[in-house]
BAVEXDO-926091 format. One line per 3 residues: their letters; for each residue x, y, z of C-alpha. Coordinates in pm, 1 decimal. Layout:
N
a = X:Y:Z; ...
//
This chain:
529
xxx = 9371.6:8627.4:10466.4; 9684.3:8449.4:10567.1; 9886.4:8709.4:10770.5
xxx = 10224.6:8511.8:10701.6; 10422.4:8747.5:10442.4; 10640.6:9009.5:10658.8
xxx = 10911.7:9205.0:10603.5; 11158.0:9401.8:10897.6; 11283.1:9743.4:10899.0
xxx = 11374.4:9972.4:11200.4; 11200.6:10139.5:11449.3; 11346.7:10407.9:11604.2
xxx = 11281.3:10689.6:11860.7; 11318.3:11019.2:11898.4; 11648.1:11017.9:12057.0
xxx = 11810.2:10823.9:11802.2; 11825.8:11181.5:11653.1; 11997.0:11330.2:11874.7
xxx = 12318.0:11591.0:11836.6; 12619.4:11526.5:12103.0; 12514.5:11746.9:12391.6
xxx = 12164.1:11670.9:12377.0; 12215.3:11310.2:12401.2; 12450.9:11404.2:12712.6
xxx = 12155.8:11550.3:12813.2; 11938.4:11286.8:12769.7; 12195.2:11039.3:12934.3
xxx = 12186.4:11290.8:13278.9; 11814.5:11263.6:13297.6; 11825.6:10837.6:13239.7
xxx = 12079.8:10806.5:13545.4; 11872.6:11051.2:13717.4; 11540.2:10889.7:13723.3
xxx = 11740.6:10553.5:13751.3; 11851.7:10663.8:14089.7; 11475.2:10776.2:14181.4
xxx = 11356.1:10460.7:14158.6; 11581.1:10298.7:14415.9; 11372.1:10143.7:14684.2
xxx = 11572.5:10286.5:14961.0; 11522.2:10643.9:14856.2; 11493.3:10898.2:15116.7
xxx = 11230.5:11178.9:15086.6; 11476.5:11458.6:15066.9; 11699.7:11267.4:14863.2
xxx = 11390.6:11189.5:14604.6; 11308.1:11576.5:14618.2; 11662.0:11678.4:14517.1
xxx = 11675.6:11472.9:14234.8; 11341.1:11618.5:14089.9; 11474.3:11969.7:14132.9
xxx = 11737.1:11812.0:13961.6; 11580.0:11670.6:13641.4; 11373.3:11992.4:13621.7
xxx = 11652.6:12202.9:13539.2; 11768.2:11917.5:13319.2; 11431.8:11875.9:13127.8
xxx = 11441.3:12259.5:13091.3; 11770.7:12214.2:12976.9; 11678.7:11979.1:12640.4
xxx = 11492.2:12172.9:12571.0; 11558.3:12459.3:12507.4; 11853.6:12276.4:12298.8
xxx = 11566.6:12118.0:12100.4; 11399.3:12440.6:12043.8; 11740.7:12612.8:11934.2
xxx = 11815.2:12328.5:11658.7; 11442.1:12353.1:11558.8; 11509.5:12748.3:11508.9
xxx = 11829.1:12667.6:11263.3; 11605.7:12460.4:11011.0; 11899.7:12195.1:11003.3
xxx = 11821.7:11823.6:10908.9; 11892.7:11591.6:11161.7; 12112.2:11292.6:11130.2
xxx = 12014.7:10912.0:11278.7; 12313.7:10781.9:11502.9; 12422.8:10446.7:11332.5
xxx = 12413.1:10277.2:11670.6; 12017.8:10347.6:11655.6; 12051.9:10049.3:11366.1
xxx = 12079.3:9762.8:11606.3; 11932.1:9438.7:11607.6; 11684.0:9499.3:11908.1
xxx = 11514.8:9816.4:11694.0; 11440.0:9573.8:11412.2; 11029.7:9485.1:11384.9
xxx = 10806.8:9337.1:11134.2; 10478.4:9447.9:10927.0; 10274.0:9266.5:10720.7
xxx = 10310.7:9304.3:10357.2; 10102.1:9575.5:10170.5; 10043.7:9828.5:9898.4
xxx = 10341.9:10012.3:9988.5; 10558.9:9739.2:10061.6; 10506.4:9567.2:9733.6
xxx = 10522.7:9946.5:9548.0; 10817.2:9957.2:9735.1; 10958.1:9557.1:9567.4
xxx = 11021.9:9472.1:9912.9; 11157.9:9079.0:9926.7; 10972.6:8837.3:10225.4
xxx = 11147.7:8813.8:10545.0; 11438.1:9099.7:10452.9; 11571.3:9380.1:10641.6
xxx = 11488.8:9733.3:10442.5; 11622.6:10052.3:10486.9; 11378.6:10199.9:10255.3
xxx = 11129.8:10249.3:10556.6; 11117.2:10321.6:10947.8; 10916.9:10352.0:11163.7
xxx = 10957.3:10703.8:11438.3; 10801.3:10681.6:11796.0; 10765.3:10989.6:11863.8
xxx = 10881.7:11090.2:12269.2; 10991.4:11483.3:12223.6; 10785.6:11670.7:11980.2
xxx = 11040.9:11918.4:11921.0; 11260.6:11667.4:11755.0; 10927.5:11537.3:11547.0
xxx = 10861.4:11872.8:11416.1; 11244.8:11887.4:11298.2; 11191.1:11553.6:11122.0
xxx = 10867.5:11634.3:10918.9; 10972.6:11970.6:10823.1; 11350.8:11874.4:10696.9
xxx = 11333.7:11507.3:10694.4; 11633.7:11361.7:10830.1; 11982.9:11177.9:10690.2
xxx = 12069.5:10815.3:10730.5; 12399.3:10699.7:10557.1; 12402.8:10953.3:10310.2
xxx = 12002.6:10896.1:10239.4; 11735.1:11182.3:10268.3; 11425.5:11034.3:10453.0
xxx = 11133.3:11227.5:10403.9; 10771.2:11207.5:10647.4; 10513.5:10971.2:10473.5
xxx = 10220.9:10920.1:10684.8; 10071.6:10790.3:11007.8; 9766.1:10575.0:11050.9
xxx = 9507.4:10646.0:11293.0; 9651.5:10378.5:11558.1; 10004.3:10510.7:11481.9
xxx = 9849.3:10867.9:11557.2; 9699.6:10755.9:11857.8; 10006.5:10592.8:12007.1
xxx = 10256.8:10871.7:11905.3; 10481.3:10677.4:11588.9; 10501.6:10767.3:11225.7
xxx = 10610.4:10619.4:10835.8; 10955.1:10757.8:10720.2; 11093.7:10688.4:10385.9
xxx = 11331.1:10720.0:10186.2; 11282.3:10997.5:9989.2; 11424.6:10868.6:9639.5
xxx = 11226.4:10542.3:9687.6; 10953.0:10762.1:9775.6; 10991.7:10955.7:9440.9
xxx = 10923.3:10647.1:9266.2; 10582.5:10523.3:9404.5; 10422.6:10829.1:9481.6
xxx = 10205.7:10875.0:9179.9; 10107.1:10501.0:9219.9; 9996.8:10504.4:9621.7
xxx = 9833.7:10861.3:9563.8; 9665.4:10765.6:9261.0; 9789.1:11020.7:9057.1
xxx = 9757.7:11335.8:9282.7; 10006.5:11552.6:9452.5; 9939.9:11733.7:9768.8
xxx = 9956.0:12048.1:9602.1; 9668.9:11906.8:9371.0; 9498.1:11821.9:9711.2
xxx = 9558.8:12169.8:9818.8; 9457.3:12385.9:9526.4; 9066.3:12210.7:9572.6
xxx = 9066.8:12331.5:9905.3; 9316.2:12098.0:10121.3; 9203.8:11847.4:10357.5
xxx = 9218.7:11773.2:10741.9; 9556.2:11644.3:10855.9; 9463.1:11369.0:11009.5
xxx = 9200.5:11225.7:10729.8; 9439.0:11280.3:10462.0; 9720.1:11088.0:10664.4
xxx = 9478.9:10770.5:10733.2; 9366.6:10750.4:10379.1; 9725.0:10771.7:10235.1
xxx = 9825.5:10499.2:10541.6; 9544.3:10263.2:10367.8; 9836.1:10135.0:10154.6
xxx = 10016.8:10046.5:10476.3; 9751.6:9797.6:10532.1; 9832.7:9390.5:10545.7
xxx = 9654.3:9345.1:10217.1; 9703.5:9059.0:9970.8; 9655.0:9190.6:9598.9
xxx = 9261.4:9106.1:9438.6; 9436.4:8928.2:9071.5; 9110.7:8930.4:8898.7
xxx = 8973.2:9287.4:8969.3; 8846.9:9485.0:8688.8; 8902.6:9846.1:8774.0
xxx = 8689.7:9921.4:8449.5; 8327.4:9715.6:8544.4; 8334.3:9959.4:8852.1
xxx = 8107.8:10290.6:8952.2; 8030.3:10466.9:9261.3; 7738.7:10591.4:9363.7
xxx = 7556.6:10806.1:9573.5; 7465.7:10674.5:9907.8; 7124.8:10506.2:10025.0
xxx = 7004.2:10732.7:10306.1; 6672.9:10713.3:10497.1; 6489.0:10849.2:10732.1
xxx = 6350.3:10613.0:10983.6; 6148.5:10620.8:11290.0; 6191.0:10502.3:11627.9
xxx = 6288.0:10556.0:11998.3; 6568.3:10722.4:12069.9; 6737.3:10924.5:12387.1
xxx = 6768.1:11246.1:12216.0; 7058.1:11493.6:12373.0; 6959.4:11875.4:12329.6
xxx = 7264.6:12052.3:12181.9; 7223.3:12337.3:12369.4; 7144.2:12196.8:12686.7
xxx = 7237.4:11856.6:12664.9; 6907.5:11776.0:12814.9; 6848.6:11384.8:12789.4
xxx = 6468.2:11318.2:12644.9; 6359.3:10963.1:12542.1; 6097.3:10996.7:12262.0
xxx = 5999.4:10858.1:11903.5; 6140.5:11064.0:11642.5; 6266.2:11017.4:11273.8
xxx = 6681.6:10956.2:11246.0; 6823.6:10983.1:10902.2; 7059.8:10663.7:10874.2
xxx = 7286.1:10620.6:10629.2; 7249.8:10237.6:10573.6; 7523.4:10222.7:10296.9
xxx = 7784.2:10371.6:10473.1; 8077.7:10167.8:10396.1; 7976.5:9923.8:10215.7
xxx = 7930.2:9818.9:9831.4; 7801.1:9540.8:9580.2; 7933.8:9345.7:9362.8
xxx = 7889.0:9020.9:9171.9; 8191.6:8832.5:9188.6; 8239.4:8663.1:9580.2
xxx = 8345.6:8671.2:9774.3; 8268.1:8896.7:10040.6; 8554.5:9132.1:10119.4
xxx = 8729.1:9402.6:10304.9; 8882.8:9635.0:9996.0; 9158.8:9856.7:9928.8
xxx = 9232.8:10056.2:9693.5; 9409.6:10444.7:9646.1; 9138.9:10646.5:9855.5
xxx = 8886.6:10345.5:9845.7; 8815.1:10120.3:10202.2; 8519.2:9948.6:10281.1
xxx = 8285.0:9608.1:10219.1; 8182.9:9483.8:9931.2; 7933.9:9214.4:9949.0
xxx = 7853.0:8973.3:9701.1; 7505.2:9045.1:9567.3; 7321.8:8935.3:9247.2
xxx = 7233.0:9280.2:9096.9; 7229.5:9164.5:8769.2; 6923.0:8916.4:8820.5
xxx = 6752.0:9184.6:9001.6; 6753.0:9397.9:8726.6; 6641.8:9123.4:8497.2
xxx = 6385.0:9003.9:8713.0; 6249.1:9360.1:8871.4; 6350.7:9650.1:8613.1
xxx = 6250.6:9478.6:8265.0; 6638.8:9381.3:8188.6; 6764.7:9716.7:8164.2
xxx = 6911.2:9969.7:8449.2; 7046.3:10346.0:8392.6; 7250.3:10438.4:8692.6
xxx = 7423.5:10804.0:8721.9; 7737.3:10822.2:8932.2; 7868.5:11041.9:9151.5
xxx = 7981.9:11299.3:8903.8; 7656.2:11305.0:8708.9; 7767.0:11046.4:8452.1
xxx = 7468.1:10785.9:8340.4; 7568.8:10381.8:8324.0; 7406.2:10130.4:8151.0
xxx = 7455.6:9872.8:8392.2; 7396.1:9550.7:8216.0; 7532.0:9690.0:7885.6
xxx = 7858.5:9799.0:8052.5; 7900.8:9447.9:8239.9; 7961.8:9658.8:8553.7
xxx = 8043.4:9396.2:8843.5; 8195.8:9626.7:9133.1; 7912.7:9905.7:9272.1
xxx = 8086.3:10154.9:9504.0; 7927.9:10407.2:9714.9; 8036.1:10743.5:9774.9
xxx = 8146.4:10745.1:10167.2; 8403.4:10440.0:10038.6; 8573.0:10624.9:9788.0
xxx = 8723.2:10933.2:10045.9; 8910.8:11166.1:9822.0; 8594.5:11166.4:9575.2
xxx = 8589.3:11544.7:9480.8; 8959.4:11618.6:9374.8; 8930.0:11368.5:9083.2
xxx = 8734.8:11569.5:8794.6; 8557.3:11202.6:8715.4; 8554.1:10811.4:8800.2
xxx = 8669.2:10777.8:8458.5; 8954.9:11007.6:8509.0; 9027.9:10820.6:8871.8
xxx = 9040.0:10466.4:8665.0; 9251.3:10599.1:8410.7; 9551.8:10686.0:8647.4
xxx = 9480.2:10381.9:8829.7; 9609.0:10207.2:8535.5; 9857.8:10413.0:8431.8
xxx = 10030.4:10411.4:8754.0; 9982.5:10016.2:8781.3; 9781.7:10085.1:9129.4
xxx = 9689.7:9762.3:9316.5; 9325.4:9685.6:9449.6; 9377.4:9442.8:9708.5
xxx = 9156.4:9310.1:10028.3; 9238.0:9236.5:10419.9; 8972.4:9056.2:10518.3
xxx = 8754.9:8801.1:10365.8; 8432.8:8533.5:10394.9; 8584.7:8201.6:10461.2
xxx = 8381.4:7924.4:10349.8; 8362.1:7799.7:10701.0; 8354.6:8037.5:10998.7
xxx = 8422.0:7865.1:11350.4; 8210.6:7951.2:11633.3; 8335.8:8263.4:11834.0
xxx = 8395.1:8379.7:12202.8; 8230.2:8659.7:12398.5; 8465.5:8877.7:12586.7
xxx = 8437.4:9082.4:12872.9; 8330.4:9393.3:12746.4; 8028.1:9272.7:12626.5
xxx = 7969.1:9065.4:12972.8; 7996.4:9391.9:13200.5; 7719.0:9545.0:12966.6
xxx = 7537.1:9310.7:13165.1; 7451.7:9393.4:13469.9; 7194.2:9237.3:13598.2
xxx = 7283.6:8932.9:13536.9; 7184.7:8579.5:13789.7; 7330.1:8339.6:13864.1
xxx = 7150.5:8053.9:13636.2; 7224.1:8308.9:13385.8; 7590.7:8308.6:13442.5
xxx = 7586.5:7940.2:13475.7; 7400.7:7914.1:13097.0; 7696.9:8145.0:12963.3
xxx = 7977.8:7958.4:13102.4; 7823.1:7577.5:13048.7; 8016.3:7555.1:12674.0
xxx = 8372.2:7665.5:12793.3; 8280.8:7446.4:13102.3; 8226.8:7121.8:12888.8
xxx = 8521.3:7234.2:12619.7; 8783.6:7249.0:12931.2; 8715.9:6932.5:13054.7
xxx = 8677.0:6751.3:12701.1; 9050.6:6862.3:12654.0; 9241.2:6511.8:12604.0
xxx = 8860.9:6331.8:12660.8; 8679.6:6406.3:12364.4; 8898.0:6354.1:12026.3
xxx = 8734.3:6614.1:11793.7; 8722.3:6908.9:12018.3; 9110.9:6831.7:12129.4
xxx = 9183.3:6834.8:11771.1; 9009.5:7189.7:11717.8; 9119.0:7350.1:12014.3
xxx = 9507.4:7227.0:11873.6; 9400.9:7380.6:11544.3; 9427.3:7061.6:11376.2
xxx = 9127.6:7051.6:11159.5; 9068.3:7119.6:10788.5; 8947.4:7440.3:10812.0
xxx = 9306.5:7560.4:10889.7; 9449.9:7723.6:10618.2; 9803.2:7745.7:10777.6
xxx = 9866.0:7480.0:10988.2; 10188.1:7452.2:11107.2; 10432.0:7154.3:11132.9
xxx = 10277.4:7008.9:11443.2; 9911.1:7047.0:11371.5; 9956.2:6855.3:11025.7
xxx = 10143.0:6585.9:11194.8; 9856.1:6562.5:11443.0; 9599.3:6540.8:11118.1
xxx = 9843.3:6267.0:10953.6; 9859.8:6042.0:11284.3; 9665.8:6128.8:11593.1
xxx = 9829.5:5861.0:11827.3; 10063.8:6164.1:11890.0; 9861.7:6259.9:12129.7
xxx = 10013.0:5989.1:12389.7; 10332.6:6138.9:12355.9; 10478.0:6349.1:12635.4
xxx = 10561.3:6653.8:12393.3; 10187.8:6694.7:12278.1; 10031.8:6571.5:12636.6
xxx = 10240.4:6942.8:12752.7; 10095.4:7127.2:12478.5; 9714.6:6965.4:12560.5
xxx = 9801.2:7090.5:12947.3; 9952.9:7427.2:12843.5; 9581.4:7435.6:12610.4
xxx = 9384.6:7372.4:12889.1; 9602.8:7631.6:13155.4; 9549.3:7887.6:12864.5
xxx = 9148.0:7826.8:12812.9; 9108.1:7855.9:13216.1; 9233.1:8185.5:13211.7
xxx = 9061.0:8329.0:12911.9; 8761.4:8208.7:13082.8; 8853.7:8363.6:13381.9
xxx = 8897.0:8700.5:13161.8; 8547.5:8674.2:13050.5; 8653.8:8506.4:12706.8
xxx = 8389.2:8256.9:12677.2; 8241.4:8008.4:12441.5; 7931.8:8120.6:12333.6
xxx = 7688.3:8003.8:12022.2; 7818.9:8299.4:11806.7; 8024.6:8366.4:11532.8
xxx = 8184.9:8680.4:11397.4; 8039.7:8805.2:11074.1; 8015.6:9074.3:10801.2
xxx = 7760.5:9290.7:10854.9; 7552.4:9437.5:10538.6; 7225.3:9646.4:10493.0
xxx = 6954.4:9527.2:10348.9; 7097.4:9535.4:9996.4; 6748.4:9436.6:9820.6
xxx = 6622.8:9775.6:9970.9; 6958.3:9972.5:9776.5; 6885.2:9798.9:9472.7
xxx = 6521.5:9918.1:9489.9; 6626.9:10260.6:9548.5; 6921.0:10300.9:9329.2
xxx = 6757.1:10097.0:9010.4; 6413.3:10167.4:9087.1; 6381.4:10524.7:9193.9
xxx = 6235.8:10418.0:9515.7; 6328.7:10725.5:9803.3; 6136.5:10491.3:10099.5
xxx = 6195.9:10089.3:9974.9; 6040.9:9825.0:10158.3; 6343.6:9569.0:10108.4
xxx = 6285.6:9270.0:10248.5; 6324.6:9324.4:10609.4; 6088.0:9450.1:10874.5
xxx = 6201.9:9665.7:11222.7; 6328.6:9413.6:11417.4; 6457.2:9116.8:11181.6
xxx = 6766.7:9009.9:11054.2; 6914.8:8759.5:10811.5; 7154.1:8520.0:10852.9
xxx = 7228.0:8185.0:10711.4; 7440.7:8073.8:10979.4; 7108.3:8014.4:11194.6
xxx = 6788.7:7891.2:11153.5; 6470.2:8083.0:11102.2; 6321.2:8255.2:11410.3
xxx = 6639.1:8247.6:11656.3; 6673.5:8539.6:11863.7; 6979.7:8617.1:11813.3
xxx = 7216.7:8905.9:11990.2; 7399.6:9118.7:11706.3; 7692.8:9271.0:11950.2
xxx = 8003.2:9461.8:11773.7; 8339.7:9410.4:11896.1; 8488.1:9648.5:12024.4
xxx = 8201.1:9756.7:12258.5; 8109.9:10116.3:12271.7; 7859.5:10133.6:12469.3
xxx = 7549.0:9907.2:12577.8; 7470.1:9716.2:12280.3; 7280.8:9406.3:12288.8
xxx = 7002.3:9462.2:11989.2; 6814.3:9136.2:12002.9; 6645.6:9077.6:11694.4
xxx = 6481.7:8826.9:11533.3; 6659.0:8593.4:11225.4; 6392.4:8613.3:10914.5
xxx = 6486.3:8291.2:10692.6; 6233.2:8196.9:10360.2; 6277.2:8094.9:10006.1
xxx = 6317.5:8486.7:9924.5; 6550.0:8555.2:10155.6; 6787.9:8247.8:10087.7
xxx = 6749.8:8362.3:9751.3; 6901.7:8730.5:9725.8; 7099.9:8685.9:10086.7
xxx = 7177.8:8346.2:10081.9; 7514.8:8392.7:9871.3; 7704.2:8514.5:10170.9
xxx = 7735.7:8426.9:10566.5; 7669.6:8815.3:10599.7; 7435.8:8892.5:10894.6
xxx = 7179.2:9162.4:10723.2; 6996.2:9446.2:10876.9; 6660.6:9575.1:10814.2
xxx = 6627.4:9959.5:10689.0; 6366.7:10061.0:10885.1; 6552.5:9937.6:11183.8
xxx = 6767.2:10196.5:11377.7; 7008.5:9908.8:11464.7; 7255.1:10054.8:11270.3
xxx = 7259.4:10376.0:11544.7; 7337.0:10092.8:11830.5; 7556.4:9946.9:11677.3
x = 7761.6:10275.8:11453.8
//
């Protein structure tokens, strides 16, 4: 997805909000630790001035628990709107609900970071007032959670697109089916916050959800006692959810989706042929809610499972969810997507201190390929030219790398020899950070989806599929590589080395993606989560 559409709003803190004396206040305590950090600080000078900014602290306090008492709405000091408090996001679901214009400033959102709680707690209670506007709390994604900001907006812009970013509900709709947890409710409704471009041809009406494949499959595990937390390595059955996540669907390719309440994969998989070939041309699904599908009949092309669609139960039906989709002209869009050609990857250094036993001819094998790329830079013409991003597989080059495409001799001159030597500076140090060049790539990762067609249109509770323990399937390498399947971010200690499975029947169901697949009776999916 080309992240190049943007548009800038404000981001402001806490003290932006601040009434008269409490930004005196505020001021007393910035000189104060100001004059802390002087160099030449004696001891008992350094002491005074914490006894100092305690009764200070103490004193802001209890200012910002009296205005939270009065229930008044807080008002943003205009000098907050400055040029230096102007960021950018990525378009979305809620910028385009909001008809946001490329590369302009809005006042219709801003973003809070989120320093004294007190003064939070004012603002998502009673909003506050910016040039005569009411801004109300929206929501706050799980990264925006985790580093203390939060979505205002304005509350008559809000008024508008509600219906179409909830999907129809209201909270108090949410609330009479027995509520929700905070924090889930805020990172499903911050889904249309995402930097999504809009899916044109999706047919919200040749979609279902369905139940998700679960099995129960046996292996070796370290099994922690709940009570005890005793540590015990022994063979034992673990239910795995292998569809977690993830969906079909016949039109490719594969995707990240988002819709109102919906996230997850959807991987292009020929279901239709399946049922031709396996079921005697005819498949009756039921959904979720206990409604049966004719799936060939209908010409359904987008199978969802249940974990992706996360506000399932306060919508009476998936009929009922598709009809307000439409109504309120709700957007399915996607974030990521399969390229057509996916460049080979680097390892990082989380996944190289996993390693710890590692020799020296080992460490030598791992760093040979960013060995040979440094010193090709300027040498060897077609790895210059990728490293520059100046190949055909970029889908946004800029200025420079298309004049480089047009005519190469630019590389004698003195502008692009600094760029080559600022290339070469740059891949030294990555190197140095453990960012190496490795035969890898990064990929979509998918069940075995053979397996969840047997067991959704054949009945099957324990499919075969067409992986063993201990395979995989990818058509990015050749049959028989061992290959490592590590996630990024690591978590833990994973390096599950499996074996890549590649025949005619494989190439045949899997071969329409550059997914890497997994194996169901494979507990893979507990390594990697």
């Amino acid at each position: 997805m080309a992240l190049n559409k943007q548009i800038h709003l404000f981001s402001v803190a806490t003290d932006a909000f601040y009434t008269e004396e409490e930004q005196y206040r505020h001021k007393r305590l910035l000189k104060l630790y100001k004059a802390r950090q002087k160099k030449d600080i004696q001891p008992w000078r350094k002491k005074a001035i914490n006894r100092v900014i305690k009764k200070e602290k103490n004193k802001l306090t209890d200012l910002l628990n009296a205005h939270l008492e009065r229930k008044e709405t807080r008002q943003l000091n205009q000098s907050a709107l400055c040029d230096k408090n102007i960021i950018s996001l990525f378009e979305s679901s809620l910028t385009r609900a909001l008809n946001l214009k490329t590369n302009e400033l809005t006042k219709d959102l801003m973003i809070l970071n989120v320093f004294f709680f007190q003064v939070f707690e004012d603002l998502v209670k009673y909003g506050f007032e910016c040039e005569g506007e009411r801004y109300i709390f929206l929501t706050a994604s799980a990264g925006q959670i985790r580093t203390k900001r939060a979505v205002f907006v304005k509350e008559s812009a809000y008024e508008q697109i509600v219906k179409r970013l909830m999907c129809g509900l209201t909270i108090e709709d949410i609330n009479d089916q027995g509520g929700i947890n905070t924090n889930k409710y805020l990172a499903y409704l911050a889904l249309n916050n995402s930097a999504t471009e809009v899916w044109e041809d999706f047919d919200i009406d040749k979609s279902i959800v369905v139940d998700d494949f679960e099995t129960c499959v046996e292996g070796e595990v370290d099994y922690i006692d709940d009570v005890t937390y005793e540590i015990t390595r022994k063979k034992m059955g673990v239910p795995i959810p292998h569809m977690d996540g993830c969906g079909i669907m016949l039109d490719g390719p594969t995707r990240m989706v988002r819709l109102p309440w919906v996230k997850g994969l959807l991987v292009t998989f020929p279901f239709d042929k399946f049922i031709q070939e396996k079921c005697g041309g005819e498949a009756i699904v039921t959904d979720i809610y206990g409604q049966e599908h004719d799936i060939l009949a209908e010409g359904i092309k987008y199978i969802f499972t249940k974990s992706q669609f996360k506000l399932y139960k306060y919508y009476q039906s998936w009929a009922c969810y598709k009809m307000k989709f439409k109504f309120f002209q709700c957007e399915a869009c996607y974030c990521n997507i399969e390229e057509p050609y996916i460049p080979k990857s680097r390892i990082n250094y989380q996944m190289l201190q996993t390693l710890s036993d590692m020799k020296d001819d080992e460490i030598q094998r791992l760093i040979r390929q960013s060995v040979e790329e440094i010193e090709a830079i300027g040498n060897d013409y077609q790895i210059t030219m990728r490293l520059l991003g100046a190949t055909e597989y970029n889908k946004n080059p800029s200025w420079f790398q298309e004049a480089l495409m047009i005519y190469p001799e630019l590389f004698r001159d003195p502008y692009c020899r600094d760029i080559l030597k600022q290339t070469k500076q740059s891949l030294v140090k990555q190197a140095k950070g453990g960012r190496l060049r490795v035969n890898g790539k990064y990929l979509f990762l998918s069940p075995d989806l053979y397996a969840f067609c047997e067991w959704l249109f054949l009945g099957e509770q324990n499919p075969k599929g067409l992986l063993e323990d201990g395979e995989v399937y990818t058509s990015e390498f050749k049959n028989d590589d061992e290959l490592a399947c590590l996630r990024s971010p690591h978590l833990y200690r994973e390096w599950p080395i499996k074996q890549n499975k590649r025949n005619e029947e494989l190439d045949k169901w899997f071969g329409m993606t550059k997914c890497i697949y997994t194996s169901c009776h494979d507990l893979i999916s507990r390594i990697l989560q």
